[in-house]
N, CA and C atoms as an extended XYZ file, in Angstrom:
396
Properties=species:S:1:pos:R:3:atomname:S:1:resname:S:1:resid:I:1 pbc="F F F"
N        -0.662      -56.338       11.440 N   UNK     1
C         0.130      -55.930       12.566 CA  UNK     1
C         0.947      -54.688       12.177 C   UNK     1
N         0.879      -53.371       13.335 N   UNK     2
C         1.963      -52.777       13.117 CA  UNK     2
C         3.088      -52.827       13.096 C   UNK     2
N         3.845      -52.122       12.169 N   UNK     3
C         5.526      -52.252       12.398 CA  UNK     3
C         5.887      -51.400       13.376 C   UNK     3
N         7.222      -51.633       13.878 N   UNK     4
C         7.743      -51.006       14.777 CA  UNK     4
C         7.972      -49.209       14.768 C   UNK     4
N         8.174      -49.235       13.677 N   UNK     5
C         8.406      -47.944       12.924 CA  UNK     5
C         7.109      -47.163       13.028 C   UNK     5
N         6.362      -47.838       13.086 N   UNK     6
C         5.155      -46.991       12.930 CA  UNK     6
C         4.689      -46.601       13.917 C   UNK     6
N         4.542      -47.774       14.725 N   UNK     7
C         4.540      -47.318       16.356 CA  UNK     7
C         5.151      -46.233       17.009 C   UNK     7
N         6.214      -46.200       16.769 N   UNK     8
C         7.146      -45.332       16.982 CA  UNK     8
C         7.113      -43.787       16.559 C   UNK     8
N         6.307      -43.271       15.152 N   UNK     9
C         6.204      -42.418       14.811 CA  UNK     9
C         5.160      -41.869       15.222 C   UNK     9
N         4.050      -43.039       15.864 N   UNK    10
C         3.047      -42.051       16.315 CA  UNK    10
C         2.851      -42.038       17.606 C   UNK    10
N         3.883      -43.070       18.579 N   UNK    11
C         4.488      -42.533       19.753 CA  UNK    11
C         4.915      -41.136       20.171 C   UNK    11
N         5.725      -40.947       19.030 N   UNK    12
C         6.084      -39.461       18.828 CA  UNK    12
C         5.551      -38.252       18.681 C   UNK    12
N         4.380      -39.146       17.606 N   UNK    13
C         2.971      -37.904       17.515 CA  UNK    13
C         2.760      -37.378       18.803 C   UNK    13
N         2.216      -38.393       19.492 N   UNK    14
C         1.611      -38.194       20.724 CA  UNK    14
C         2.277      -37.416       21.710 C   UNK    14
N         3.323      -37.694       22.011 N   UNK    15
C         4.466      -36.406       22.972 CA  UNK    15
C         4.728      -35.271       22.400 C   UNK    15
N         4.667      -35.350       21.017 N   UNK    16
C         4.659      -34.158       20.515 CA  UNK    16
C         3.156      -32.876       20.806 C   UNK    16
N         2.143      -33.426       21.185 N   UNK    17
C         0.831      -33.252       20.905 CA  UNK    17
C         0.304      -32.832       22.165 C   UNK    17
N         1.128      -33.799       23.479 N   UNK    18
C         1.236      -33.548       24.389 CA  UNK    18
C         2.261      -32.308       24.922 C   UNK    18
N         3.334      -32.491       24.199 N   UNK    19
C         4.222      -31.335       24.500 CA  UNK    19
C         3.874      -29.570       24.008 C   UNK    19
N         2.783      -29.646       23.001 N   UNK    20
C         1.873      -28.635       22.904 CA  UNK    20
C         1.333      -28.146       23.524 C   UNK    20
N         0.661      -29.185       24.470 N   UNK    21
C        -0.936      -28.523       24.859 CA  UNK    21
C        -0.414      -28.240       26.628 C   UNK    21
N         0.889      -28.710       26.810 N   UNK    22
C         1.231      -28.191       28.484 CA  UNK    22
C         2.228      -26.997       28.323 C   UNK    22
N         2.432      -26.967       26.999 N   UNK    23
C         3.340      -25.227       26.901 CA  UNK    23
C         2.435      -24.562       26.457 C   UNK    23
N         1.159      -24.506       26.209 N   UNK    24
C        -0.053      -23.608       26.148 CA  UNK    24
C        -0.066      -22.817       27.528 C   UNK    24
N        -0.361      -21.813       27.182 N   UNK    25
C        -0.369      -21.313       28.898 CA  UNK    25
C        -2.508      -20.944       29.022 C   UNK    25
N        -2.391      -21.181       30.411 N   UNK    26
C        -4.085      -21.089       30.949 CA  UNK    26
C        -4.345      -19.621       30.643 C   UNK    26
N        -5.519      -19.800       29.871 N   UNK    27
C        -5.959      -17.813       29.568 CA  UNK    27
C        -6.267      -17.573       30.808 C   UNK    27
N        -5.932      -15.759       30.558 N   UNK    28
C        -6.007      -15.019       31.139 CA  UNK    28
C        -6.710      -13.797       31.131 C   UNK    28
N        -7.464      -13.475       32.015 N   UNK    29
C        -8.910      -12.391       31.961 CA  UNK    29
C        -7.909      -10.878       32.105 C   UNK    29
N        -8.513       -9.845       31.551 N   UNK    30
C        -8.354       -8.301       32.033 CA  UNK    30
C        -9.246       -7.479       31.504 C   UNK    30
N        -9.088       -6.304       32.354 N   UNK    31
C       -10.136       -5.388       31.905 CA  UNK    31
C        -9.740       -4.629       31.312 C   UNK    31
N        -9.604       -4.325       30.423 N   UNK    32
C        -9.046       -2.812       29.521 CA  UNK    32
C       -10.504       -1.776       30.050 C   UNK    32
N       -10.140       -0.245       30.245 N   UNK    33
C       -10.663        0.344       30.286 CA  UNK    33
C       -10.773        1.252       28.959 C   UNK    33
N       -10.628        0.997       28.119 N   UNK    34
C       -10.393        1.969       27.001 CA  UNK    34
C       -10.350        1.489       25.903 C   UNK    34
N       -11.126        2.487       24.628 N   UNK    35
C       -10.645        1.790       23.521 CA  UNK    35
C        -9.721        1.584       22.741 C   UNK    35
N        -8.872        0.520       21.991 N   UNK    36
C        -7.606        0.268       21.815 CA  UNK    36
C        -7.813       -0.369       19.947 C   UNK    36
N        -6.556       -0.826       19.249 N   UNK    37
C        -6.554       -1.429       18.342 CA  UNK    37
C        -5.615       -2.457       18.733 C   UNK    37
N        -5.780       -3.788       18.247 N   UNK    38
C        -4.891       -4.438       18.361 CA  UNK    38
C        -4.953       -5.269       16.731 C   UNK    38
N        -3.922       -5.840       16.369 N   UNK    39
C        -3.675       -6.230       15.400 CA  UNK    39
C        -4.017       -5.466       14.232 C   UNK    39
N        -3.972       -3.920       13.745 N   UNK    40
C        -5.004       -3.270       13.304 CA  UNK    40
C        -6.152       -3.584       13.654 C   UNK    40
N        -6.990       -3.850       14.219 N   UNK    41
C        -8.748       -3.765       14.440 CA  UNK    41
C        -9.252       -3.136       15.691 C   UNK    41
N       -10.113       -2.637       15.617 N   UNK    42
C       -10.508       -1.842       16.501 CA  UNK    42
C       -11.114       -2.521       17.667 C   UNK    42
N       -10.866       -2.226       19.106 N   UNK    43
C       -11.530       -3.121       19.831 CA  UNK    43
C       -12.206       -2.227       21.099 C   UNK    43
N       -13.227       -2.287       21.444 N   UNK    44
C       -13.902       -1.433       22.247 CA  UNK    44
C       -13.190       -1.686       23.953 C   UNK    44
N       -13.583       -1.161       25.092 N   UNK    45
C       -13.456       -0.935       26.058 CA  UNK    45
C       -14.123       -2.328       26.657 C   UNK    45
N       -13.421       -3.274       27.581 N   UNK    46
C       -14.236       -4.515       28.368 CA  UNK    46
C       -13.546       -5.567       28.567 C   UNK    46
N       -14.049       -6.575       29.053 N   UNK    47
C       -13.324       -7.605       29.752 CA  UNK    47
C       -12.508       -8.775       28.383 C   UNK    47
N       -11.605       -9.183       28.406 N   UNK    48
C       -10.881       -9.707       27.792 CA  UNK    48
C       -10.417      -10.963       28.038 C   UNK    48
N       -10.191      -12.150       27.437 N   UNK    49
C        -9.150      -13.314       28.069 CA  UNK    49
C        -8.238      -13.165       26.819 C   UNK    49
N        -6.730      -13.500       27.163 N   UNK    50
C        -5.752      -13.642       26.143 CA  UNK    50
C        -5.154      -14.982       26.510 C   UNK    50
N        -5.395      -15.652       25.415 N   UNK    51
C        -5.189      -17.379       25.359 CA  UNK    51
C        -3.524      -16.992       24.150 C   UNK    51
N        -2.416      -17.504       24.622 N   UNK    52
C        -1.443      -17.969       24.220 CA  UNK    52
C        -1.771      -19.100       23.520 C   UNK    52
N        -1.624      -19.312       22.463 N   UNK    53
C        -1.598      -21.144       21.468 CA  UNK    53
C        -0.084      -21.711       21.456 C   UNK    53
N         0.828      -21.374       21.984 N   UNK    54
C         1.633      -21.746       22.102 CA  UNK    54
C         3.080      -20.780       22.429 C   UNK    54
N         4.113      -21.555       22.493 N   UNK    55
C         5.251      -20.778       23.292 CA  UNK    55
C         5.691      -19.700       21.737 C   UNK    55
N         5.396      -19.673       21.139 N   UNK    56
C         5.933      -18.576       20.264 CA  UNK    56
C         4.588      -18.023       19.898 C   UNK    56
N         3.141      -17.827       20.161 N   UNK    57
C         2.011      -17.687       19.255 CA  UNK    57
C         1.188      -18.157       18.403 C   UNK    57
N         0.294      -17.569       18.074 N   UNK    58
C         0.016      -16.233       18.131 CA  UNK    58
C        -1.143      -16.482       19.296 C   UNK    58
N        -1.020      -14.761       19.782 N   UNK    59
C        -1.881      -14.336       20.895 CA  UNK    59
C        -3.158      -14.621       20.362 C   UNK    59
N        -4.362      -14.663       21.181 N   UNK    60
C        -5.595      -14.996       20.364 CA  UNK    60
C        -6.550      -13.814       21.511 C   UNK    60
N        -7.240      -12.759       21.351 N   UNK    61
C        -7.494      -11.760       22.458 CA  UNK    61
C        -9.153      -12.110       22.061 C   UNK    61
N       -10.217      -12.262       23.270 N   UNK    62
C       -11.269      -12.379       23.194 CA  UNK    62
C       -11.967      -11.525       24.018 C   UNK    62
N       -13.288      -10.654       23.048 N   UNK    63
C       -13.363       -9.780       23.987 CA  UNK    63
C       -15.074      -10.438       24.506 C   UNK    63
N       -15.480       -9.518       25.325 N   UNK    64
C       -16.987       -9.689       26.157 CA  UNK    64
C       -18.264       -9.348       24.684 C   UNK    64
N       -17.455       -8.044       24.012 N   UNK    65
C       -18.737       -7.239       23.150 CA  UNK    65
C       -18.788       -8.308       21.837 C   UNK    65
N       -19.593       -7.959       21.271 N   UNK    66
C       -19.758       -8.665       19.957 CA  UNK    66
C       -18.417       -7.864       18.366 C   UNK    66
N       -18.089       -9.092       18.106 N   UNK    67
C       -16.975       -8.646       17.301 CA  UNK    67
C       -15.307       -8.669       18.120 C   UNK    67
N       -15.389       -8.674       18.722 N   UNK    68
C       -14.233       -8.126       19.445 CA  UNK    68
C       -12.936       -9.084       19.877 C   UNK    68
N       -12.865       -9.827       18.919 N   UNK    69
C       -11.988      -11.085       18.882 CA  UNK    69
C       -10.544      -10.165       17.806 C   UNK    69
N        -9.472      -10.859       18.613 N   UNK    70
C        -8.306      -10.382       17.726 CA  UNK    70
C        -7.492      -11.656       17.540 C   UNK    70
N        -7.129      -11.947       16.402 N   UNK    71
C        -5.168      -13.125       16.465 CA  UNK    71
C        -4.428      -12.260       16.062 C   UNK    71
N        -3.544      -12.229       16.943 N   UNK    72
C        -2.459      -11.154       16.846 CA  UNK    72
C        -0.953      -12.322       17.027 C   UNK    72
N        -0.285      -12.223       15.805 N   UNK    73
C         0.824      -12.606       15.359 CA  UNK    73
C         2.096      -12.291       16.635 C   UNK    73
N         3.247      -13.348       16.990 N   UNK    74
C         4.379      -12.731       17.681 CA  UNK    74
C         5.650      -12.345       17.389 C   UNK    74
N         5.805      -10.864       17.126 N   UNK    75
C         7.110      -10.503       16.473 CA  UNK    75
C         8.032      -11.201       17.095 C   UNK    75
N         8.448      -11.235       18.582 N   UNK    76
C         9.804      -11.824       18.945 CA  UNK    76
C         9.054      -11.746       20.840 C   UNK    76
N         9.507      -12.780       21.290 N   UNK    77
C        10.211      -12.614       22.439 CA  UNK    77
C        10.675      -11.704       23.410 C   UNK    77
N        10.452      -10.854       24.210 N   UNK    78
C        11.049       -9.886       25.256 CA  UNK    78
C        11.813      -10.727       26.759 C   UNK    78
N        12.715      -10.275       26.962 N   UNK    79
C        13.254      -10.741       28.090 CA  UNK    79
C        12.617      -10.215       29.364 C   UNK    79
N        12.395      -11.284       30.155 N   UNK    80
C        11.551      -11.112       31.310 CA  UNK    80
C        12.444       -9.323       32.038 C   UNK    80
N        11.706       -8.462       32.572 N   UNK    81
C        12.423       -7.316       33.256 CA  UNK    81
C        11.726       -7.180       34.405 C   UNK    81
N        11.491       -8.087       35.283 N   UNK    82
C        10.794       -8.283       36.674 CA  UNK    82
C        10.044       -9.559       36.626 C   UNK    82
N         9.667       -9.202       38.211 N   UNK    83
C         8.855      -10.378       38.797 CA  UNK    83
C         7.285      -10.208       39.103 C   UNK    83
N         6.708       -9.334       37.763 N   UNK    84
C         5.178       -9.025       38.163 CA  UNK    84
C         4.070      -10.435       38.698 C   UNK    84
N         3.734      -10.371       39.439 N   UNK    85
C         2.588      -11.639       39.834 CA  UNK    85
C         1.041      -10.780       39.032 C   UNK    85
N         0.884      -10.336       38.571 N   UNK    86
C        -0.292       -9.646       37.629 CA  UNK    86
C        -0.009       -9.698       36.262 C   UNK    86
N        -0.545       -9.666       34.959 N   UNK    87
C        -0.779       -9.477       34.073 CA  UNK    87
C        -0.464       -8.105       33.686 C   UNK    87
N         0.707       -7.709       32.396 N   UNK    88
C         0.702       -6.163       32.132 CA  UNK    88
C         0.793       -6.115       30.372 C   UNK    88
N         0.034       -5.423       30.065 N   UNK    89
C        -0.085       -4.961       28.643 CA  UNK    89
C         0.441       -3.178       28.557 C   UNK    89
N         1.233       -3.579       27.396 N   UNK    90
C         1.624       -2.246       27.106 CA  UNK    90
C         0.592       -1.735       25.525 C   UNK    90
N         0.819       -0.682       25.706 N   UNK    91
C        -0.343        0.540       24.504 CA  UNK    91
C         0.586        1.184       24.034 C   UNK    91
N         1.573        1.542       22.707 N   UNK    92
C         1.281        2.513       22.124 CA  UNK    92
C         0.878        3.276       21.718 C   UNK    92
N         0.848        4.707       22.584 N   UNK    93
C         0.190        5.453       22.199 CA  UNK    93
C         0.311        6.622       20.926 C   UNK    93
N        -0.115        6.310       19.600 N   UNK    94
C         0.157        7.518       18.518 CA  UNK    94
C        -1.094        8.333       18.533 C   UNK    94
N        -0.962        9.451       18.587 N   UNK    95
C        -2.041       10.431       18.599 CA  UNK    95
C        -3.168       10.207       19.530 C   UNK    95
N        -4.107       10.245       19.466 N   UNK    96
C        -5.162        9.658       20.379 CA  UNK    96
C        -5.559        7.960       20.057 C   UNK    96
N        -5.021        7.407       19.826 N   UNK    97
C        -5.448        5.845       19.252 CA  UNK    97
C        -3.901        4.990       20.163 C   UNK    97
N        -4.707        4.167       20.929 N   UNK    98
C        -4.068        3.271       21.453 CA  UNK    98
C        -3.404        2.065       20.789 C   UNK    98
N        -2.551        1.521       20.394 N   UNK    99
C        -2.170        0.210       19.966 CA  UNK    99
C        -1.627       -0.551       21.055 C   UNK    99
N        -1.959       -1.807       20.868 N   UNK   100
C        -2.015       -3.079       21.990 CA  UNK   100
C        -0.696       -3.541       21.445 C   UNK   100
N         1.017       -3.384       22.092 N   UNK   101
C         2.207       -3.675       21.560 CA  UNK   101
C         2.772       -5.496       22.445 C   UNK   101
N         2.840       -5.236       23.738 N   UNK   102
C         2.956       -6.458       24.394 CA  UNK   102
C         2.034       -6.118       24.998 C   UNK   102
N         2.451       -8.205       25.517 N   UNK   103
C         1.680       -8.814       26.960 CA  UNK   103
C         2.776       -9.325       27.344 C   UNK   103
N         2.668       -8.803       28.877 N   UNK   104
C         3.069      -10.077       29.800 CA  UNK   104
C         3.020      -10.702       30.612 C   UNK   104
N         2.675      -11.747       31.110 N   UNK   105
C         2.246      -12.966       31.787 CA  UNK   105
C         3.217      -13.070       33.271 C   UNK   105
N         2.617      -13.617       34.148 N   UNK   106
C         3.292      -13.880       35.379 CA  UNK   106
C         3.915      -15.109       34.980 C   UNK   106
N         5.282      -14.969       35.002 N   UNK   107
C         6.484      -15.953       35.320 CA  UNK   107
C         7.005      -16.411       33.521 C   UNK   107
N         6.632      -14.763       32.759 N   UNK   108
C         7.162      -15.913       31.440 CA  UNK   108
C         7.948      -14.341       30.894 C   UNK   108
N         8.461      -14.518       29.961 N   UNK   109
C         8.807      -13.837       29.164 CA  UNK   109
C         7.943      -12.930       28.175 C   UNK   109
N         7.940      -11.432       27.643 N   UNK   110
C         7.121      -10.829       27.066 CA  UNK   110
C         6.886      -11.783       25.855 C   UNK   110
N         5.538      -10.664       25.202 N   UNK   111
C         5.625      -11.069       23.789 CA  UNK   111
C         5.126       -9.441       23.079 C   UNK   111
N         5.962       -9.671       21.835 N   UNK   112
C         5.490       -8.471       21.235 CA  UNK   112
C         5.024       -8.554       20.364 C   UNK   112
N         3.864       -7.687       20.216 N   UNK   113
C         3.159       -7.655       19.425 CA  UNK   113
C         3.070       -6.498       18.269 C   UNK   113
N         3.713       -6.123       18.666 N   UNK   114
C         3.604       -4.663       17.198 CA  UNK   114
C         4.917       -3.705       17.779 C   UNK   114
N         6.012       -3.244       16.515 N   UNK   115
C         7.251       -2.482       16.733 CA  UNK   115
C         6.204       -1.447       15.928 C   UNK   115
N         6.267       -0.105       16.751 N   UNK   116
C         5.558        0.903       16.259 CA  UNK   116
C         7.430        1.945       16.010 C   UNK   116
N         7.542        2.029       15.040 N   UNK   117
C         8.822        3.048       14.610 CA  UNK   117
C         8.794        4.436       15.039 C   UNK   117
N         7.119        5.038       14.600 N   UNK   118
C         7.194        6.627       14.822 CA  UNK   118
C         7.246        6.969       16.235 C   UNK   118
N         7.653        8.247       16.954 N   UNK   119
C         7.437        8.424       18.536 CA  UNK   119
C         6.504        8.361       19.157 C   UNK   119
N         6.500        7.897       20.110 N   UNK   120
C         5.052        7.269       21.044 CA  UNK   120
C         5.509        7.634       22.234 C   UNK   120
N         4.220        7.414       22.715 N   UNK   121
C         4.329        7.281       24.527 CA  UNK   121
C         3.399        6.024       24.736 C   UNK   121
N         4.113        5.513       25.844 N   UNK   122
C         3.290        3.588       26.541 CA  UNK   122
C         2.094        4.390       27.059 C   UNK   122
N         1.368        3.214       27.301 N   UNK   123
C         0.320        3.550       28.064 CA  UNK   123
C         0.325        1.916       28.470 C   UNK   123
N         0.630        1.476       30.125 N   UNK   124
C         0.749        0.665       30.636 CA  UNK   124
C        -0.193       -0.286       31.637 C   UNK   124
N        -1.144       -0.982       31.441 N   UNK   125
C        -2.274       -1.442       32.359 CA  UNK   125
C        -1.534       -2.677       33.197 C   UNK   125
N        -1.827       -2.961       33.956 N   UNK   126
C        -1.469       -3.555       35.129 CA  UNK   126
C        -0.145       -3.479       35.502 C   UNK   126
N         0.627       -5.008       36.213 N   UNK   127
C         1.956       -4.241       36.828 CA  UNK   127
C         2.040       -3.488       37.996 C   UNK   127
N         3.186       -3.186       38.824 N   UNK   128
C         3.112       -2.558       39.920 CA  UNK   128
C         2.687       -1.064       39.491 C   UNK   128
N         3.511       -0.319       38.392 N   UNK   129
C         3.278        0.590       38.746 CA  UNK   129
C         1.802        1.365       37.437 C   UNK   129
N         1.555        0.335       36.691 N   UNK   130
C         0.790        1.013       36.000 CA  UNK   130
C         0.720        1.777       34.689 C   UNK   130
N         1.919        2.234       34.437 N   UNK   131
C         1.894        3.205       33.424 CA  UNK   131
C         3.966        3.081       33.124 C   UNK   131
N         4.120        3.679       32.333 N   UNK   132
C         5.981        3.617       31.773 CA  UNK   132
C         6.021        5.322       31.480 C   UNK   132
């Protein structure tokens, strides 16, 4: 027979396990038109889903082409700065090479993915207006 204790700990398992898999958020499809790097790696131009593993990360980016899978780590948190109902990824842009910096999701808070230090310009896909 189990002890109580034990029961109990894997009572706990279980809400815990459960409390995972409903703060997962449902992936989400986009099209990048362009080629980009994300996590350092190079990723071609095409359709994408970005699956969240959980409320802090890491991003997991899947692409259509062969190879084209990224896990990209989450520096921190961004505070929500609107009410987009679309999907918006921001690009750092250094020189001609795009870097994939955030995502953000309808109804959550950013996530960032890469603090680029040197001067850049965004390059902004979805969102109302498109571009920063």
């Amino acid at each position: 027979m189990m002890s109580v204790s034990r029961v109990a700990v894997a009572a706990l398992a279980c809400v815990a396990l459960l409390g995972a898999a409903i703060a997962q958020a449902a992936p989400v499809n986009v099209n990048i038109g362009f080629a980009f790097t994300a996590g350092g790696k190079s990723m071609p131009a095409g359709k994408y889903q970005i699956d969240i593993t959980g409320p802090n990360g890491p991003v997991v980016l899947h692409g259509d082409a062969k190879d084209s899978e990224a896990i990209l780590s989450v520096m921190t948190r961004l505070g929500r700065h609107d009410n987009d109902q679309e999907p918006e990824l921001v690009f750092d842009r250094l020189g001609t090479t795009l870097h994939l910096s955030e995502i953000w999701l309808r109804g959550e808070d950013g996530y960032l993915l890469l603090g680029t230090k040197e001067n850049h310009d965004h390059v902004v896909l979805g969102g109302p207006k498109g571009k920063k």
